[in-house]
DRENDRENZA-448238 format. One line per 5 residues: number of its first residue (from 1); their letters; for each residue x, y, z of C-alpha. Coordinates in pm, whole numbers, plus 50000, padded with zeros to 5 digits. Each point is the difference from the previous one (the first is absolute). Example, Ala and Ser with C-alpha at 12.3 -4.5 7.8 and 13.67 -1.06 7.14 Angstrom:
<sites>
1) as) 51230,49550,50780  50137,50344,49934
</sites>
This chain:
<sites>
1) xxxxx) 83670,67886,87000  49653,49813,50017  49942,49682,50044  49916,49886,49684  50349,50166,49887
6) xxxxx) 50189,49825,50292  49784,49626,49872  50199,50058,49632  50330,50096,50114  49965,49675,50220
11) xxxxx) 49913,49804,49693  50221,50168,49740  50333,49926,50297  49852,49631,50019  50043,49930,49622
16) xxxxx) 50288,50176,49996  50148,49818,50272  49892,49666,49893  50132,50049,49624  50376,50092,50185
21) xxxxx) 49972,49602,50122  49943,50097,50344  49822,49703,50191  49626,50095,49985  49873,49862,50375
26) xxxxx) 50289,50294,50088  49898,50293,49762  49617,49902,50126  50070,50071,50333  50251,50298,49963
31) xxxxx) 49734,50214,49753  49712,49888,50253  50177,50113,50313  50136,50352,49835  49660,50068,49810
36) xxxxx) 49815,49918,50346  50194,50255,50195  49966,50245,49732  49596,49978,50031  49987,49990,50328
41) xxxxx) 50329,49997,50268  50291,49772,50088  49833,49851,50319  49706,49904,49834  50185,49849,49664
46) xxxxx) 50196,49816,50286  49647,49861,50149  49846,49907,49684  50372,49866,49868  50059,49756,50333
51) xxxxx) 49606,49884,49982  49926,49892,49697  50283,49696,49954  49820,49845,50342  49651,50070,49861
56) xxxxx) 50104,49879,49646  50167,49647,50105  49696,49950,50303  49785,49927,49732  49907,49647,49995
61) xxxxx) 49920,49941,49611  50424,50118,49930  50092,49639,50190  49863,49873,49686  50308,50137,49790
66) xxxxx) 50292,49753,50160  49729,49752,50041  49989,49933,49618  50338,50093,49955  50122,49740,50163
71) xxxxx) 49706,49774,49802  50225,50052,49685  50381,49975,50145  49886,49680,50203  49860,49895,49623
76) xxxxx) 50330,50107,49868  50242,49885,50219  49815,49613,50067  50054,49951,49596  49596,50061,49958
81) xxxxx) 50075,50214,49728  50305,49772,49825  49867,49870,49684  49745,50214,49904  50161,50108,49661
86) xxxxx) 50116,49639,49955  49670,49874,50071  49789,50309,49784  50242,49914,49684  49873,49641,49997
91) xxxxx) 49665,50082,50022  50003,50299,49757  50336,49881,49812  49814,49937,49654  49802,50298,49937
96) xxxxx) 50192,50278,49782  50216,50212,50273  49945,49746,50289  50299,50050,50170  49880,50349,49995
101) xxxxx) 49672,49929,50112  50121,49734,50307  50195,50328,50106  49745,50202,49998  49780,49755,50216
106) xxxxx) 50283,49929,50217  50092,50345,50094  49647,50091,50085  49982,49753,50245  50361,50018,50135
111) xxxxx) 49918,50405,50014  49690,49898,50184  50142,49808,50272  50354,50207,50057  49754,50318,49946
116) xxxxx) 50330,50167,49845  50039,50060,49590  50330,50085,50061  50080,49690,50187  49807,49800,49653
121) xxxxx) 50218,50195,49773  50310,49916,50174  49917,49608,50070  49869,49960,49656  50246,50138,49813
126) xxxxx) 50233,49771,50119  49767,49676,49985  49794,50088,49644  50177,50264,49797  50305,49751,49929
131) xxxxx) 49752,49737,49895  49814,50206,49749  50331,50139,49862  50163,49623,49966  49656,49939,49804
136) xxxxx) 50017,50289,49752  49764,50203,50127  50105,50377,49929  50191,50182,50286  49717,50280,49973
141) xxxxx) 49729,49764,50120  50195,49777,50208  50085,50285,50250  49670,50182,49890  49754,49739,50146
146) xxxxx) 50207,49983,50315  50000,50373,50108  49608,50022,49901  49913,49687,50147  50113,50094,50331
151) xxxxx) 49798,50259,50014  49685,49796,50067  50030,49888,50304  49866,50373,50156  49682,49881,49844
156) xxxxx) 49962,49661,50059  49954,50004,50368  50126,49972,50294  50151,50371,49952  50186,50207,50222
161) xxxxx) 49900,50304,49782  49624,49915,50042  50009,49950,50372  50194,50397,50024  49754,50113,49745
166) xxxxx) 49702,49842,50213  50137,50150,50319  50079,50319,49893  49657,50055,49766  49780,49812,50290
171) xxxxx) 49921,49769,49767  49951,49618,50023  50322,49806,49951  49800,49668,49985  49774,50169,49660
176) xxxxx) 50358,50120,49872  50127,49682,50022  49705,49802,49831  49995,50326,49750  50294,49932,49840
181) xxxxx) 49993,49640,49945  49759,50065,49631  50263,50319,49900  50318,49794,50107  49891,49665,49804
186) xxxxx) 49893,50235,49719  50319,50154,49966  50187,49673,50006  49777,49840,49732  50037,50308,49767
191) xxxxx) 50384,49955,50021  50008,49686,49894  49716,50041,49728  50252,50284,49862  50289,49781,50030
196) xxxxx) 49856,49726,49809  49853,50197,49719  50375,50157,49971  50177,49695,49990  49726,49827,49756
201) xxxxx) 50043,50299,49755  50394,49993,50036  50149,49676,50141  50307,50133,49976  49949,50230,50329
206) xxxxx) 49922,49645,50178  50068,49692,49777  49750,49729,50109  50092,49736,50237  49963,49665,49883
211) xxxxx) 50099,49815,50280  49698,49719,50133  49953,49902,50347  49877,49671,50157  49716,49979,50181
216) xxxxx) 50198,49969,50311  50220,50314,49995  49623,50163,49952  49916,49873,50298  50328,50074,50183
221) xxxxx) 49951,50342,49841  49667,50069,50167  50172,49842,50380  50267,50303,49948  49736,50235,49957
226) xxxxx) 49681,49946,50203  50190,50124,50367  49987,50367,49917  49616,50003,49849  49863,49849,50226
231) xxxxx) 50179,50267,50288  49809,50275,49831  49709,49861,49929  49963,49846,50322  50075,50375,50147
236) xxxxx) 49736,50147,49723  49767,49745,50057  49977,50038,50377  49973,50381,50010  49740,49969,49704
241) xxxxx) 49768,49791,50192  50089,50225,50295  50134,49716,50191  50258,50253,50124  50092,50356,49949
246) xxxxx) 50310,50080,49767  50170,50074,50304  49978,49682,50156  50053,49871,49616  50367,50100,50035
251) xxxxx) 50082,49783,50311  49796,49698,49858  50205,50044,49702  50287,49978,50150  49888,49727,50160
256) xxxxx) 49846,49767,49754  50393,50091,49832  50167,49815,50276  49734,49687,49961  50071,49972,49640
261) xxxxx) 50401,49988,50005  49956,49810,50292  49839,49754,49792  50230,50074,49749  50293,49909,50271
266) xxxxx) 50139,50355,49920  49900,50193,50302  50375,50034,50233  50162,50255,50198  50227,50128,49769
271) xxxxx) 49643,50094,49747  49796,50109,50354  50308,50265,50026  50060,50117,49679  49668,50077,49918
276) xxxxx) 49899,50168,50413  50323,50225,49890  49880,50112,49686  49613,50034,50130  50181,50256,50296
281) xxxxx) 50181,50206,49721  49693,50014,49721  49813,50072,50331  50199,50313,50084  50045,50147,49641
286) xxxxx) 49628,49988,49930  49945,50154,50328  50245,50255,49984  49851,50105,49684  49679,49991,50167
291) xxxxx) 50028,50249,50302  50175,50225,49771  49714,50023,49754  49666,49980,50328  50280,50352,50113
296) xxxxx) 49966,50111,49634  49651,49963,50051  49948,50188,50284  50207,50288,49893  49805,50019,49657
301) xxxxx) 49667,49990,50159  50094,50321,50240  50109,50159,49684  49699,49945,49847  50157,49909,49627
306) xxxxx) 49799,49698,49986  49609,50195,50066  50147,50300,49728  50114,49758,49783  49658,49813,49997
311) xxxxx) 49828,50337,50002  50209,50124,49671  49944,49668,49810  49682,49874,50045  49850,50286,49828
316) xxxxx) 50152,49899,49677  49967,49619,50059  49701,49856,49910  49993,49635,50076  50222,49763,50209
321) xxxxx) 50140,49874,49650  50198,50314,49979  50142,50014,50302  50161,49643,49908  50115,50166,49707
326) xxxxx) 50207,50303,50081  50123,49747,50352  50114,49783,49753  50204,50214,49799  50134,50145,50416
331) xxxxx) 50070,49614,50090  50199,49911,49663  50224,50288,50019  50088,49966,50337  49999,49633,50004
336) xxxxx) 50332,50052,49785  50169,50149,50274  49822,49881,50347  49955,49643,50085  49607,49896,50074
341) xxxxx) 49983,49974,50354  50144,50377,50083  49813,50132,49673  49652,49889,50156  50045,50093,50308
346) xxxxx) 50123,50346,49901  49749,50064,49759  49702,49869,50198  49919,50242,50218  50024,50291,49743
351) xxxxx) 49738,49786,49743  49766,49786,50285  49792,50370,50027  49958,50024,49639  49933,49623,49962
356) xxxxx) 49730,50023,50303  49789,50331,49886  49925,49816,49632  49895,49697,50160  50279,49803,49858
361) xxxxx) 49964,49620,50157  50388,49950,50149  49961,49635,49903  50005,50085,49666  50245,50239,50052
366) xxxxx) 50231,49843,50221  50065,49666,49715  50057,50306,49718  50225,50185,50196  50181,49705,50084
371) xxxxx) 49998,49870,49635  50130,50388,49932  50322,49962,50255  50115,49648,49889  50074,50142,49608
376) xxxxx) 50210,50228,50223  50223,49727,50012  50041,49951,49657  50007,50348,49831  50320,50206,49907
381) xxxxx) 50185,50144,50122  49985,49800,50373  49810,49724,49894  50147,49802,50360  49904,49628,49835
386) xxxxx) 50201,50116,49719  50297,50087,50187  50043,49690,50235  49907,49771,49670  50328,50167,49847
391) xxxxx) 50229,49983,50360  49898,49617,49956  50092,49952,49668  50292,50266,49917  50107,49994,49671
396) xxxxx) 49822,49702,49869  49721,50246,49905  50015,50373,49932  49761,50234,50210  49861,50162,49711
401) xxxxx) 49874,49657,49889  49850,49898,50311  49803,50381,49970  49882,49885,49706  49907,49704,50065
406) xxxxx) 49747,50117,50268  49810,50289,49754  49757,49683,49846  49885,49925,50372  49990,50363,50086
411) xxxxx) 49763,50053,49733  49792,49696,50121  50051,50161,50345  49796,50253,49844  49744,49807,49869
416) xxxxx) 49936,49839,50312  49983,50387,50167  49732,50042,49750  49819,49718,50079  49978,50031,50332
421) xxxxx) 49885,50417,49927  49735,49911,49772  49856,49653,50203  50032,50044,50375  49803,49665,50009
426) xxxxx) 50321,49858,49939  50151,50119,50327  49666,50025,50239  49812,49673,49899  50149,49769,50227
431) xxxxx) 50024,50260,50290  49635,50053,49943  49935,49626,50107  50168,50047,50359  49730,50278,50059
</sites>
């Protein structure tokens, strides 16, 4: 066999592998170390093999993963994050679908903070899907909302999928980060839009609260929800202004955490634990993933499937618009199957070639592809979100519902996609302004 032969079988075993269930850091490493040996010998798939973990984890910008992952379980665990549904159905409780719309708003930022959409889908269904149900509001978009909403929290920086994507495209985490602020808030707004103009033309899927609030619980509102804002902008802000790199960001995240629910009088052992625990075992999952997929892409590049591929497609792709199109329609199908961390890291080095010879900017890219693996979550028939919302809930709400439920915000999904496609300006403005 050739190389390029050996390259597919390696692929074609991966999928394979990873549709059987088999954990994906594992099937990474296994393919990797067999297709390695097959190009070249045992001894040498043995050098490469033992290398690259040290040379992957050496790198300096990877300290910024735990660094913001402990950012958002410090938030979570020192109650910065309690109240936020509470708070964003006061402030939004009157418009048609409010409770709706306060999820939506409160799951983006919960999402942005824990940097998990499993995690949202899990803690909100348990805090907000009971009150929209109590309320009326159809089971369809009461679970609906809450396995979308999650979602958003990949685009609204900071993102542990943009820093891999940054370090394994070379590309700067810091525009990444400011990148998907427009495409995140856009995607939030369009929800609710949608979920208003539903409920307005049928207030039956989400009768209209009528309940007034005081001036005071406004206020006490906007106390329960101002910690976690002003974490991530005061993250943003700094690495905007290039005050510090995203790097450091992480750490002064972390940081600036601690001050707040110190000031909050909720900073104590017991939270400083919990949350260096659960930092330690994101930590090693991501990386895990991580050294599987910089293996993958060692094997694929001396099997040389990533320069054939390029050199097969770009003859009959025109423009960088359709390469985003036929990736799309790769990302959505797998995305059913493969969660988004090991599906961009496995793909990557197969499509970066492609991506580089049209003069594709990764920014751009990068936000799509992450907007592309997040719908993952949501689509049948291993739409994750989907799954935990219904472990949470059990027979209060059948799983076909909560499916159905999500199709109006995968089709707004969509629209978003398209937006993005058709107006990069949307994603490279603000990056533009750190040049």
């Amino acid at each position: 066999m050739d190389r390029l032969e050996i390259g597919i079988i390696g692929i074609i075993a991966t999928l394979i592998l990873i549709a059987a269930r088999m954990q994906v850091g594992v099937v990474l490493g296994i393919v990797s170390f067999v297709g390695i040996s097959a190009l070249t010998n045992t001894k040498a798939a043995w050098g490469i093999v033992t290398a690259i973990p040290h040379n992957f984890i050496a790198q300096w910008s990877l300290s910024a993963v735990p660094m913001f992952l402990v950012m958002g379980y410090l938030a979570s665990q020192t109650g910065l994050t309690k109240g936020l549904f509470s708070s964003a159905r006061i402030l939004l409780g009157r418009i048609p679908g409010g409770l709706a719309s306060a999820s939506v708003i409160a799951s983006a930022m919960f999402a942005s903070a824990s940097g998990s959409s499993v995690a949202t889908a899990a803690a909100f269904s348990r805090i907000a899907v009971p009150e929209m149900l109590k309320s009326n509001y159809k089971p369809c978009l009461s679970t609906g909302v809450i396995a979308a909403s999650g979602t958003l929290g990949s685009l609204i920086p900071p993102s542990v999928l943009m820093i891999l994507y940054g370090i394994f495209t070379e590309t700067s985490i810091g525009a990444l980060f400011v990148g998907g602020i427009i495409p995140g808030i856009l995607s939030a707004i369009i929800y609710v839009v949608m979920i208003t103009m539903r409920a307005k033309a049928d207030p039956e899927l989400a009768p209209l609260n009528e309940t007034t609030y005081s001036t005071a619980e406004l206020i006490a509102a906007i106390k329960d929800i101002w910690p976690l804002p002003t974490l991530i902008l005061g993250v943003l802000g700094g690495m905007f202004a290039g005050i510090f790199t995203p790097t450091e960001g992480g750490a002064i995240g972390a940081f600036i955490a601690a001050l707040i629910a110190l000031s909050r009088k909720s900073l104590n052992v017991k939270a400083v634990k919990n949350a260096l625990f659960e930092t330690a075992e994101g930590t090693c999952a991501v990386f895990f993933i991580a050294i599987g997929a910089s293996m993958f892409s060692k094997f694929m590049g001396l099997s040389t499937v990533p320069t054939e591929l390029a050199n097969t497609v770009l003859p009959y792709v025109d423009s960088p618009v359709a390469i985003i199109l036929a990736s799309s329609v790769l990302f959505i199908i797998l995305g059913m199957f493969v969660d988004g961390i090991s599906l961009m890291l496995l793909t990557i080095p197969i499509v970066l070639p492609v991506l580089t010879q049209q003069g594709v900017d990764l920014v751009w890219y990068g936000i799509i592809m992450i907007k592309l693996l997040e719908i993952g979550l949501i689509t049948p028939p291993v739409g994750m979100n989907v799954y935990v919302i219904k472990s949470a809930l059990g027979s209060k709400v059948e799983l076909t519902e909560i499916f159905k439920g999500t199709f109006w915000f995968l089709g707004m999904d969509i629209l978003t996609l398209i937006l993005l496609v058709l107006f990069p300006s949307i994603t490279l403005f603000l990056p533009s302004l750190m040049n």
